[in-house]
N, C-alpha and C positions, 0 to 999 in steps of 0.2 A: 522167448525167442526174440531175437534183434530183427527187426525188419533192416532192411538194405535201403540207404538213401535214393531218391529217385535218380540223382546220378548214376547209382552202382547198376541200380536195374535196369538203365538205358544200356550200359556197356554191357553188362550180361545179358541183355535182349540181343545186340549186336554179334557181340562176340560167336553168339549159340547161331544166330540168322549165319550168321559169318562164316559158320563151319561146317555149314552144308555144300557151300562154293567147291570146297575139292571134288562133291558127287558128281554136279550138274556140271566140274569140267571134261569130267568124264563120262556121259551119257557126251555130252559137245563129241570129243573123242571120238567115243565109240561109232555115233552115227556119221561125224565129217570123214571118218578113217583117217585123224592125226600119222603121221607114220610118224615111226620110235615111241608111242606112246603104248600103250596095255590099258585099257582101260578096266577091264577086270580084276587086276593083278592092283591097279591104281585104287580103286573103289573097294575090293577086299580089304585092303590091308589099311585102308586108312577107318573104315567102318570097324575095323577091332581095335585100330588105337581110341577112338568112341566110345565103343562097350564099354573098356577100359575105364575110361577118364568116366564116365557117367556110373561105372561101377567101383572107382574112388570116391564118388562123389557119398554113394550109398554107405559105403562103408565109414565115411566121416560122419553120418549122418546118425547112424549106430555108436558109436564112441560116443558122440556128446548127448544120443537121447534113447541111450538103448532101453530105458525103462518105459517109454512109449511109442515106440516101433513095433507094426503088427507081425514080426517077422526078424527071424535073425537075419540081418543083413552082411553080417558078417561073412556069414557062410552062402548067403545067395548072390554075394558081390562074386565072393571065390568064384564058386562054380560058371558063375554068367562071362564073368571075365577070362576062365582056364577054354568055355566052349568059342569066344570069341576066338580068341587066339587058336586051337585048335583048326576054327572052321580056316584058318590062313593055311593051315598045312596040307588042307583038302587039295586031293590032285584035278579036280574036278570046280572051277571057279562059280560055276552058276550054282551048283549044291553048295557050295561056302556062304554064295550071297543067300540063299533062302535058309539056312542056318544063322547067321547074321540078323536076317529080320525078325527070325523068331524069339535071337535076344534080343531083341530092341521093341517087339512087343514084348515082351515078359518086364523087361527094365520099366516099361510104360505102367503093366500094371502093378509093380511094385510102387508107383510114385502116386499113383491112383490111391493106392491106400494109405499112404502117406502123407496124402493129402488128407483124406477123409480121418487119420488121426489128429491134424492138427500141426503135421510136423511141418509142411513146405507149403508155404501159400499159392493161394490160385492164381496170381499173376506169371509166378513160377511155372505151376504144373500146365496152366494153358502154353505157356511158352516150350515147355517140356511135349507137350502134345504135338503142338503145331510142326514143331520140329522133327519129329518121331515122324510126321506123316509125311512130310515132305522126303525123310531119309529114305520109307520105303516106297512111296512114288518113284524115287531115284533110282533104287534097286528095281525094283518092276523092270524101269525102263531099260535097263541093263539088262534083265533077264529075256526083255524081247527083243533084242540086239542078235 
């Protein structure tokens, strides 16, 4: 496996810190009562385009190392990604957000073990953690709104 130059791993430290910013502007939202904004509606649907991208990510991950992945990734991208998208259709936004975190801990400990095989290094998974915690901090905070 290629390691990523220290440049690449600054912008993909960034980028990941980076795109937590849409949560924390809508916990801002929710608690200043922005009007015209949803911050539920804002924060669901952008936490499944997430699931999403972090469950493309799994599923690239699979293609080029499927002979040491602890787990078909394949099919736990599918499913992680179909309940993300799902939880957007929930008529209920605060049931979609605790569906939501439960994909994103399960994404977590899928990378957990993809670390401990060797696939994605700890500068990675720490960064994949840090991030993970702070998504559901966000969510929390949403849920206490």
């Amino acid at each position: 496996m290629h390691a990523l130059s220290s440049r690449n791993a600054f912008i993909a430290q960034a980028l990941t810190y980076g795109g937590v910013l849409p949560l924390v502007f809508a916990i801002m939202a929710q608690y200043l009562k922005l009007p015209g904004i949803d911050a539920l509606t804002l924060s669901r649907s952008y936490a499944a385009l997430i699931i999403s991208f972090i469950c493309g990510t799994h599923w690239g991950m699979f293609v080029f190392h499927s002979n040491k992945c602890p787990h078909n990734l394949l099919i736990t991208s599918t499913f992680t990604a179909m309940a993300g998208w799902a939880s957007v259709l929930l008529p209920d936004a605060k049931i979609a957000l605790v569906m939501q975190s439960l994909c994103f801990l399960y994404l977590m400990v899928l990378d957990y073990r993809m670390k401990r095989s060797g696939l994605i290094p700890t500068w990675y998974y720490a960064l994949r953690h840090n991030a993970t915690a702070i998504v559901i901090f966000c969510i929390f905070m949403l849920e206490l709104s």
